[in-house]
C-alpha positions in Angstrom: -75.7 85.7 102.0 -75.0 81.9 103.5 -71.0 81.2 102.8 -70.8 80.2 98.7 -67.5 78.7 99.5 -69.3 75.7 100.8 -71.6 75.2 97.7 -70.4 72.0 95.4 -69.9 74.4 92.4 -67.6 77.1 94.3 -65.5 74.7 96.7 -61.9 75.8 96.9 -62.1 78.4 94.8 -60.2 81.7 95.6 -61.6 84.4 98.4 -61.6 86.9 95.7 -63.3 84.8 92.8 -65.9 84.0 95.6 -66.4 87.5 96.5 -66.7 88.9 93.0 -69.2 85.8 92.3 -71.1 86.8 95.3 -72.2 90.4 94.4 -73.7 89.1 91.0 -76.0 86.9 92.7 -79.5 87.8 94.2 -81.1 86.1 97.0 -84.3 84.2 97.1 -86.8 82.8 99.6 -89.1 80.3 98.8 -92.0 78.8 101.4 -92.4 75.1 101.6 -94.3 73.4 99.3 -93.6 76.1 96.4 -92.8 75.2 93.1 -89.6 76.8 92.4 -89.2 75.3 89.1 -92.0 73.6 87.0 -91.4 70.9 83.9 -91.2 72.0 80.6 -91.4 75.7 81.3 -88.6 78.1 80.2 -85.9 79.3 82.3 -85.6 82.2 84.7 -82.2 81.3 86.3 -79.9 79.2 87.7 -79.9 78.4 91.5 -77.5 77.3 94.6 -79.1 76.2 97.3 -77.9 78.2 100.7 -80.4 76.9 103.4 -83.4 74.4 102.9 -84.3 71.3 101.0 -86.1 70.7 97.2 -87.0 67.5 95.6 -86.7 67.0 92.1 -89.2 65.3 90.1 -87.9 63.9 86.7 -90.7 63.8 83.3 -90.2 60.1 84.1 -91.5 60.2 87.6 -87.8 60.0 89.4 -87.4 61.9 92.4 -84.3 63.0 94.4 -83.2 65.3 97.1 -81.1 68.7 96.8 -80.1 70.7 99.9 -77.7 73.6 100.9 -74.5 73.5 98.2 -76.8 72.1 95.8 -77.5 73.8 92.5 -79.7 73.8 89.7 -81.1 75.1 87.0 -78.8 75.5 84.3 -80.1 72.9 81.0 -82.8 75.5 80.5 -80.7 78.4 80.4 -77.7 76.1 78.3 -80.4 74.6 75.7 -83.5 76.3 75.9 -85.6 73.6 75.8 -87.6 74.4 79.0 -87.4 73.2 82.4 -86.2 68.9 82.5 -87.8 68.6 85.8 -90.3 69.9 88.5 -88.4 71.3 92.0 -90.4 72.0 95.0 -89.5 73.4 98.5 -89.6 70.9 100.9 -89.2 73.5 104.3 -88.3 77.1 103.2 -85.6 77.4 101.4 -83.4 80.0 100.7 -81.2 80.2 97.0 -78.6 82.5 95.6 -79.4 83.0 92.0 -77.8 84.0 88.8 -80.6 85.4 86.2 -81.0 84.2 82.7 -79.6 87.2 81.0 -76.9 87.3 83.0 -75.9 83.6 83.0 -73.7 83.6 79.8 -71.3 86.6 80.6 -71.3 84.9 84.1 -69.8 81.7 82.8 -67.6 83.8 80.8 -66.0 85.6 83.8 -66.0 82.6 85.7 -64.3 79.9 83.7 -63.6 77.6 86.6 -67.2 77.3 87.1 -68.3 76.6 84.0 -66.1 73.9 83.5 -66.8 72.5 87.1 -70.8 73.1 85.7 -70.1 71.1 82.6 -67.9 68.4 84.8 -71.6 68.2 86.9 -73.6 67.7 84.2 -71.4 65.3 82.7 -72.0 63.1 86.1 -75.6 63.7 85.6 -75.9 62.1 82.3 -73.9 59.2 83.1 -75.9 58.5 86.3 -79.6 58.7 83.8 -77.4 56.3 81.1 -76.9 53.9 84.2 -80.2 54.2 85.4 -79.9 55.6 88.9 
């Protein structure tokens, strides 16, 4: 598995937190052009990014650019309202991913990154409130 210590979500956190995070995630390959994630759709798990680009395509026709450190994911599994946006492969693109059903005890184990997660999110709402 690519280095997690470089993903936004795991930066600086200790060799052994990284490790332990590492054998909980499974690794995916998806081929360019594949939609990894489709609007409105419920959620299967929450991804990082290790090699490859996605864009991200907003209900409101927004798009923006995600590549290696990048994740994603999480509203659906946090809300359950279904997927907020489309993501599709732009080259192959490799992710480390968390599954639903494991997702909650994982944030529980982790507390760092689930307040670093809730610090992104936080971001994310106030760059839609700004309009960017």
């Amino acid at each position: 598995m690519a280095n997690l210590g470089n993903a936004k979500l795991f930066r600086g956190l200790p060799a052994k937190e990284l490790k332990a995070i590492e054998k909980e995630l499974k690794t995916v390959t998806h081929a360019a052009g594949h939609d990894i994630i489709v609007l409105g759709r419920d959620g299967i798990g929450f991804m990082i990014i290790t090699t490859g680009t996605v864009t991200v395509t907003t209900s409101h026709g927004k798009e923006r650019k995600l590549g290696p450190g990048d994740s994603f994911g999480e509203m659906a599994l946090l809300d359950h309202e279904g997927r907020s946006a489309t993501i599709r492969a732009d080259s192959e693109v490799t992710l480390a991913t968390i599954p639903e059903w494991n997702f909650k005890s994982f944030l529980k184990e982790h507390p760092e990154v689930a307040y670093r997660l809730l610090t992104a999110l936080s971001q994310r709402v106030r760059q839609a409130e700004a309009g960017d």
